[in-house]
C-alpha positions in Angstrom: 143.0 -89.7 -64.1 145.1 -88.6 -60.9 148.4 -87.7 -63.2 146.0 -85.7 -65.5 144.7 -83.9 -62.4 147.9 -83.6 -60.5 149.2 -81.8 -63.6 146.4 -79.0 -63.9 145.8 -78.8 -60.1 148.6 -79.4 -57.3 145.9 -81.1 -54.9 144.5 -83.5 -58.8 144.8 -86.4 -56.6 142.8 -85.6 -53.6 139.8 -84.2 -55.9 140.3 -87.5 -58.0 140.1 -89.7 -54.9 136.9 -87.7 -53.5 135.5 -88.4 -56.8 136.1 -92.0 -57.3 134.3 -92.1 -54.0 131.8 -90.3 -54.8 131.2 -92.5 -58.4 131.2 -95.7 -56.2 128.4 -94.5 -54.2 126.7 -92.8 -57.0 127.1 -96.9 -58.5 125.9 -98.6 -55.6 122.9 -96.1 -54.7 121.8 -96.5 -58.8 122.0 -100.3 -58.0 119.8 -100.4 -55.2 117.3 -98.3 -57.2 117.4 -99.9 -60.0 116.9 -103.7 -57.9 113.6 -101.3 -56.0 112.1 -100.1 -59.3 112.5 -103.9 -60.8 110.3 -105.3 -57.9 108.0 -103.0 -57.9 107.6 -103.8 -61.4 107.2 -107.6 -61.3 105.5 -107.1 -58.5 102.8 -104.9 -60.0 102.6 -107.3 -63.3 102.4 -110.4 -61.0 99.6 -108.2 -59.3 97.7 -107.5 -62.3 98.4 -111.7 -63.7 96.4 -112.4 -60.3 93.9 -109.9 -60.7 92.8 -111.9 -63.7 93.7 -115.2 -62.7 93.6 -115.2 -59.0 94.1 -119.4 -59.1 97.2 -118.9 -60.7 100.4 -120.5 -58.8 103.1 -118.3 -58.9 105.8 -120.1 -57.6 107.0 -121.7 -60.3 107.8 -118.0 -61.8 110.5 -117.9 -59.0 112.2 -120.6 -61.1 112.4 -118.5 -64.8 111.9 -119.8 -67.6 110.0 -123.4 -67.8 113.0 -125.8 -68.3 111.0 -127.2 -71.4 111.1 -123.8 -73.5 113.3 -123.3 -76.4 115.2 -120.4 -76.8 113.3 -119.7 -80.1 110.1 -120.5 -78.1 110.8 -117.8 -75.0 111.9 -115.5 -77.9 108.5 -115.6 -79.4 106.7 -115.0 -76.1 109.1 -111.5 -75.7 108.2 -110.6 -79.0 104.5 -111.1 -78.7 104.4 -109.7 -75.3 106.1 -106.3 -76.0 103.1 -104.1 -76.7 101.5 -104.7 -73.9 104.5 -104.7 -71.5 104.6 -101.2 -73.3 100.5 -100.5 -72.3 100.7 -101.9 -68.8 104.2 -99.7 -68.5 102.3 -96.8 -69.6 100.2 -97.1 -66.9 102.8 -98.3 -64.0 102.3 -95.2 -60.9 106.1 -96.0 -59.3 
């Protein structure tokens, strides 16, 4: 990038180091927004899993997956879970 800009513009190098500075903060602030918007979203599905089952431990979500589930097993709970991730998405006020 900094030969191709050095060739069209004498100062190519300077703009390409003010923008490879700029993309690595552009990165790191989408990062950080997209780690915010995940939490918010488990925590608003964890939220609605106890406003139906307020008993329910948690904790053991921390873990992932139950060590006893088969690939095949957690690939059928994704698949039969997808329309109503998309209805409780729907309705997710971030």
């Amino acid at each position: 990038m900094d030969a191709i800009l050095t060739t069209f513009e004498p100062e190519g190098a300077a703009v390409a180091e003010d923008l490879e500075v700029q993309l690595e903060a552009a990165r790191g602030w989408l990062e950080g927004f997209a780690r915010r918007v995940a939490e918010d979203v488990a925590q608003c599905t964890l939220g609605l899993v106890k406003s139906h089952f307020s008993e329910a431990d948690l904790e053991p979500v921390v873990d992932g997956v139950a060590p006893d589930t088969s690939d095949l097993a957690w690939s059928d709970y994704l698949t039969s879970t997808r329309p109503i991730a998309g209805r409780v998405a729907a309705d997710l006020n971030l």
